[in-house]
BAKEDO-648553 format. One line per 5 residues: number of its first residue (from 0); for each residue x, y, z of C-alpha. Coordinates in steps of 0.001 Angstrom, whole numbers, padded with zeros to 6 digits, always signed. Example, Ala and Ser with C-alpha at 12.3 -4.5 7.8 and 13.67 -1.06 7.14 Angstrom:
REM residues 2
0> +012300/-004500/+007800  +013670/-001060/+007140
This chain:
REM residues 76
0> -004399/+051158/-006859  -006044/+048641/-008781  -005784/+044987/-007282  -004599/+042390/-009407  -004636/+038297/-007614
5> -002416/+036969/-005523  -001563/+033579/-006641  -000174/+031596/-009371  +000413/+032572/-013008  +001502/+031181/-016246
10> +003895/+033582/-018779  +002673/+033385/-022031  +006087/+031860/-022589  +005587/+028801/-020398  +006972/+029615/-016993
15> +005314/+029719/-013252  +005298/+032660/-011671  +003971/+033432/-007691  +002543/+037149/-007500  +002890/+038091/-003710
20> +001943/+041324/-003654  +001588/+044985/-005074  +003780/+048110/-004606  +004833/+051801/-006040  +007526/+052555/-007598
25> +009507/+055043/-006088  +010149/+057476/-008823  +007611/+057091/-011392  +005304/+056262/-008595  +003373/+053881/-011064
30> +001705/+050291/-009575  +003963/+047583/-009783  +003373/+043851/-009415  +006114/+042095/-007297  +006054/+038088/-008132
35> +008792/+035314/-007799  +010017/+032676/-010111  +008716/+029033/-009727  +011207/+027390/-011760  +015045/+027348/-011875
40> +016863/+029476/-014283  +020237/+031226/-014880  +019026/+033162/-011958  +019019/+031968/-008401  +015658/+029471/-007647
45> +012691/+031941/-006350  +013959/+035179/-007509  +011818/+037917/-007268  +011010/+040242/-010023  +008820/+043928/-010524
50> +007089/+044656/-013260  +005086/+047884/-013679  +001026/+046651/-013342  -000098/+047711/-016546  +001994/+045429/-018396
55> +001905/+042544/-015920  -002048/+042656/-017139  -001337/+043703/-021424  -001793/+041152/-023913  +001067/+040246/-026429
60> +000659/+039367/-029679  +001481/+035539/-030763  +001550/+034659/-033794  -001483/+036631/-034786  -002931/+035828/-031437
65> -003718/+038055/-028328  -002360/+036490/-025564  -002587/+037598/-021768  +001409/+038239/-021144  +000155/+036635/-017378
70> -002644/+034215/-017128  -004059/+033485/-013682  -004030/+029839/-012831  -004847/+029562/-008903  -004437/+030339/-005592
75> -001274/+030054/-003945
């Protein structure tokens, strides 16, 4: 599985994010990044989310711009 930083990341939309690890899904058995919120939102503080790997690391486009949808800031 390709490895992808444990740490600290910014959304492209603004928000913190803390990757803490890596997984599979069960069914599609694709890589998935497992990360928790850093802020508080209409969710409960430090939920944890799954996204599948390859588009934790895709770009999005911005306004003409490709942006990384995650950007890497630091270690935990």
């Amino acid at each position: 599985m390709e490895e992808i930083k444990k740490g600290i990341y910014e959304h492209y939309k603004g928000n913190l994010y803390e990757v803490l690890d890596t997984g599979i899904h069960t069914e599609a058995r694709e890589p998935v990044v497992i990360y928790k919120a850093l802020y508080k939102g209409d969710f409960k503080e430090g939920q944890l989310w799954v996204r599948p790997l390859v588009m934790f690391q895709e770009t999005v486009n911005i306004d003409g711009k490709e942006t990384p949808r995650f950007k890497y800031l630091r270690p935990s």
